[in-house]
N, C-alpha and C positions, 0 to 999 in steps of 0.2 A: 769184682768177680773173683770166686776163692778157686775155682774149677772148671772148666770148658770140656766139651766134649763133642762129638760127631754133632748130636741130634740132640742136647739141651747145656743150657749152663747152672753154673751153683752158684747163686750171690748170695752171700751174707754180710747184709748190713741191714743193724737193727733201724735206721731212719730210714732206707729203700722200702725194708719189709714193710712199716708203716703208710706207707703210701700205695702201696700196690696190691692187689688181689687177688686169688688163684682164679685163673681164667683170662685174666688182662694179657695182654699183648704189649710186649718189649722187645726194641730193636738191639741186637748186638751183631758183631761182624764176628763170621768162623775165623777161627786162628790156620785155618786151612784147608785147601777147596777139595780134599776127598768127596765131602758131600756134594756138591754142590755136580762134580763132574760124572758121580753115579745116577745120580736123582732128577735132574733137571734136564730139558733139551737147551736150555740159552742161558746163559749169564749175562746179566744187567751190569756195563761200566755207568756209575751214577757218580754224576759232581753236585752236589748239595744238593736240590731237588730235580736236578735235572736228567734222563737218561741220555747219555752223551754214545753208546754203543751198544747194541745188541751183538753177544759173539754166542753163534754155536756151540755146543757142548758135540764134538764127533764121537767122545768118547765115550756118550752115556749109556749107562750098563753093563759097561764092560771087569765091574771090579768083582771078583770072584771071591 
């Protein structure tokens, strides 16, 4: 990843780009939960494929 942002990332790599297509779906993790605590009512704690916690978000909406 060259760049990360709220609501998209920038990968460049020319062997990724080959494999992937505009539309596909790819997972990465926010380097930081702004989004997540304006956008969302719950946050998923997940250990490999398991969800281990659902936590409230009390503060969604509140970023001005």
């Amino acid at each position: 990843m060259s760049q990360v942002y709220d609501e998209h990332t920038i990968i460049y790599n020319e062997e990724f780009r080959n494999q992937v297509s505009i539309g596909d779906k790819i997972e990465t993790i926010p380097n930081h939960i702004c989004p997540v605590s304006n956008l969302y009512d719950f946050a998923y704690i997940i250990s490999g494929d398991e969800v281990v916690e659902i936590v409230p978000i009390l503060c969604r909406g509140k970023i001005q």
